[in-house]
C-alpha positions in Angstrom: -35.1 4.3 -59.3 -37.1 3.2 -56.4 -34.5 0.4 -55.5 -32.0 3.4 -54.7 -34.7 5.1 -53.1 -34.7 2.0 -50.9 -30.9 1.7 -50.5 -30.1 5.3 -49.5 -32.9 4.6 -46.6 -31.4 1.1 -45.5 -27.8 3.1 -45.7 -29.1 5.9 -43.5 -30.3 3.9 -41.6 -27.3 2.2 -40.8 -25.1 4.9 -40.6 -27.8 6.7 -38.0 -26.3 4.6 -35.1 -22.7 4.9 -36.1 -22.4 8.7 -35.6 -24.6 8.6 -32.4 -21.7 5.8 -31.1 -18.9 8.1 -31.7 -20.7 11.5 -30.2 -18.6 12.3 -27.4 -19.9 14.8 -24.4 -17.1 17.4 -24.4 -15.5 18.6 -21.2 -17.3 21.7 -20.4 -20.7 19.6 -20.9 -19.5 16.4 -19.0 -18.0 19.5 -16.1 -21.4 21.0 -15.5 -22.6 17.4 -15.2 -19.9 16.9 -12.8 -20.6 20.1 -10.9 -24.0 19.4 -10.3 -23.3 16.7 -8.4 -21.6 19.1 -6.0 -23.0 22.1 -5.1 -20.9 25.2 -4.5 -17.7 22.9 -5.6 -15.2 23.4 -7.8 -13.0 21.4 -9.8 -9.4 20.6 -9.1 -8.9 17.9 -12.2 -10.5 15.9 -14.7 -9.3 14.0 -17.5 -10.7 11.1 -19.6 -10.2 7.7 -18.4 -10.9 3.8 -19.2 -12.9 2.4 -16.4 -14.8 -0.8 -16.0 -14.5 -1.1 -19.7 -15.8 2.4 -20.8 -14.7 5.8 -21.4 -15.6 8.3 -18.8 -14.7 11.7 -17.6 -13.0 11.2 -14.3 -13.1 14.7 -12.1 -11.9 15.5 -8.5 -14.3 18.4 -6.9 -13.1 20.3 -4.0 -16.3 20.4 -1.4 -16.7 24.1 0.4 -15.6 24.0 3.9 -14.0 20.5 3.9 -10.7 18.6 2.7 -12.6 16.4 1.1 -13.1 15.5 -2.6 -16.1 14.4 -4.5 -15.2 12.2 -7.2 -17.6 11.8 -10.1 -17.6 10.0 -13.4 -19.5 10.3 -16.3 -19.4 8.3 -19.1 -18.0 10.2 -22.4 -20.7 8.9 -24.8 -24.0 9.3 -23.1 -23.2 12.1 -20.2 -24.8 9.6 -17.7 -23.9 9.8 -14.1 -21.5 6.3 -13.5 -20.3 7.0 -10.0 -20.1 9.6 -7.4 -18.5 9.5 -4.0 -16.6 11.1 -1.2 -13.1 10.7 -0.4 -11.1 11.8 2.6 -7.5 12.8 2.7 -6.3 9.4 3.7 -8.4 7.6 0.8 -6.5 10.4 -1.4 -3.2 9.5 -0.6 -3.8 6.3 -1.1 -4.9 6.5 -4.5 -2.1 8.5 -5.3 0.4 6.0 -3.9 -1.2 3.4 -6.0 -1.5 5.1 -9.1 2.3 6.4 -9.0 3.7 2.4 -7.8 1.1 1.1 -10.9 2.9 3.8 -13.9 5.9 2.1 -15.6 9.3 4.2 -15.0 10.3 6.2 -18.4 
C-alpha cells in the first residue's frame, strides 16, 4: 500500500508541470495586460501569433490623440510582457506591405 502511496505522489508530481505548460492566458486577460500598457487606448486587433519561437498575443492599440499604434505582445502561457513599442503610419504600411507580399496566393 505505501508503494502506491508513493507512486500517485511521483505521478502528481509529474503531471503538476504538464497542465501548468498548457495553461493558456485567454484574450480578455492577455487584453487588459495589453491595455495597461497604454493608457486611455483601445484596441484595434489582436490575434495569436508565433514569434521568436513562442506563442504570444500580438495587439495593435490605437493611442488617444495620435495616428499612432502601440504594439504589445504577450506571451500566451505566462501573460509576461515580450515587447511593446510605437509605430507610426509609415512603419504601419510597411508592415502591411510585407506581410501581404510574405502570404502565399490561394
Amino acid at each position: 500500500m505505501a508503494r502506491l502511496s508513493v507512486l500517485s505522489v511521483i505521478l502528481l508530481m509529474c503531471i503538476s508541470p504538464l497542465s501548468q505548460a498548457q495553461q493558456r492566458v485567454s484574450r480578455a486577460e492577455a487584453e487588459k495586460i495589453a491595455l495597461a500598457r497604454v493608457p486611455g487606448g483601445k484596441i484595434i486587433s489582436g490575434k495569436v501569433e508565433k514569434e521568436k519561437g513562442r506563442q504570444i498575443w500580438s495587439f495593435d492599440i490605437s493611442m488617444p490623440g495620435s495616428r499612432n499604434i502601440t504594439e504589445v505582445w504577450i506571451d500566451v502561457r505566462t501573460g509576461e510582457v515580450l515587447s511593446s513599442q510605437i509605430e507610426t503610419p509609415a512603419e504601419q504600411a510597411k508592415e502591411a506591405a510585407a506581410e501581404k507580399k510574405a502570404k502565399p496566393r490561394p
